[in-house]
C-alpha positions as CSV (number, residue, x, y, z in Angstrom):
1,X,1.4,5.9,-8.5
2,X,4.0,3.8,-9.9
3,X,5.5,2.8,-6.8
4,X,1.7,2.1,-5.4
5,X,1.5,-0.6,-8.1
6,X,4.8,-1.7,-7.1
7,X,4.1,-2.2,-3.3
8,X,0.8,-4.0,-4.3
9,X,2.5,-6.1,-6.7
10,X,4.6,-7.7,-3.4
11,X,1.3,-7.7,-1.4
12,X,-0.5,-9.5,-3.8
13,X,2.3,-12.5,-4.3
14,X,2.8,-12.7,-0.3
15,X,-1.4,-12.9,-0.4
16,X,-2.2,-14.9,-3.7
17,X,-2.7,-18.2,-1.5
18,X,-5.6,-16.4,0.7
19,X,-7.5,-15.7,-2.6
20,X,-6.6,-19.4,-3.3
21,X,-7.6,-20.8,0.2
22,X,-11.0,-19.3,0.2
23,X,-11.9,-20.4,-3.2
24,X,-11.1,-24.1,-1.7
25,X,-12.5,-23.3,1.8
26,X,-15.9,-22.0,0.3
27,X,-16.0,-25.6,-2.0
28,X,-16.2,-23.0,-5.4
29,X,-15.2,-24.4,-8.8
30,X,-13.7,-21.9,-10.7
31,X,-12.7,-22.9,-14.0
32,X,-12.3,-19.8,-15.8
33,X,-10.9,-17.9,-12.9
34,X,-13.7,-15.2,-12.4
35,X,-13.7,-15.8,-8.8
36,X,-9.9,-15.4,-8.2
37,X,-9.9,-12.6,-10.1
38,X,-12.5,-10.8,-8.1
39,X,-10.7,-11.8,-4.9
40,X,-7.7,-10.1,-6.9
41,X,-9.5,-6.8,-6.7
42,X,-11.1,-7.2,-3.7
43,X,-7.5,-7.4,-2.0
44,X,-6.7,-4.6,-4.1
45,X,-9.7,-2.3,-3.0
46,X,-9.1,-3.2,0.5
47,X,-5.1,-2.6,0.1
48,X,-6.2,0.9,-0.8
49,X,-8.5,1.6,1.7
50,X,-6.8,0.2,4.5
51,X,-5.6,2.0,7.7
52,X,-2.0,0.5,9.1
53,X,-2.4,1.1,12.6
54,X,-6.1,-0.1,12.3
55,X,-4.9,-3.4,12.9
56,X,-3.4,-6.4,11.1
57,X,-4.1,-5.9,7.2
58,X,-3.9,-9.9,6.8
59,X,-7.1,-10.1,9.0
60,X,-9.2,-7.5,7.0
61,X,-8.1,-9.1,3.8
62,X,-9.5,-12.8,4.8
63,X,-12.8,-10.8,5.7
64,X,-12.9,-8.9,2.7
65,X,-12.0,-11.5,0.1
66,X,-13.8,-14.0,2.2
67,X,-17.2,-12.0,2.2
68,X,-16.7,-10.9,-2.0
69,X,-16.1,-14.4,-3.1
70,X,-19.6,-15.5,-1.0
71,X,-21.4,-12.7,-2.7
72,X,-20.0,-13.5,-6.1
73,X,-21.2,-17.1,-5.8
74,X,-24.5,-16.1,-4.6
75,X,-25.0,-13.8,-7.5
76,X,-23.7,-16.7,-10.0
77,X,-26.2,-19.1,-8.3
78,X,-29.3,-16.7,-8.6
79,X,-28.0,-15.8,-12.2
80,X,-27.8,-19.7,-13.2
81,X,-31.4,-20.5,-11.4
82,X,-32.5,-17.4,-13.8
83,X,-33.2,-15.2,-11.4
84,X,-31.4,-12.2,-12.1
85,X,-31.2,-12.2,-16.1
């Protein structure tokens, strides 16, 4: 387990600017760093499930941390319009 965290910790600082660059390409403002931190653990749930000779793991971490940080800010929108309480 150990060396899993290790190998994720190296993933996650070659991939922090994809988490970064979708925050910026989806126009979010995250001042208290909810949203990069749940397109922390979405990398980190798709590192986990993720199938090497599936394909290129770069490409199914823009689509999932893409399509997590969408959801979050719909769910923050509804939540602010009082929607969701």
């Amino acid at each position: 387990m150990e060396n899993h965290k290790l190998i994720f910790e190296v993933v996650r600082n070659q991939n922090n600017c994809r988490v970064h660059y979708h925050i910026h390409k989806l126009n979010v403002k995250d001042l208290d760093q909810e949203i990069y931190q749940e397109g922390l653990v979405a990398m980190w749930n798709s590192y986990e499930r993720c199938h090497p000779d599936n394909g290129i793991i770069a490409t199914y971490f823009n689509y999932v941390v893409c399509n997590r940080i969408v959801d979050l800010k719909r769910k923050l929108k509804r939540t602010k319009k009082g929607i969701i309480v």
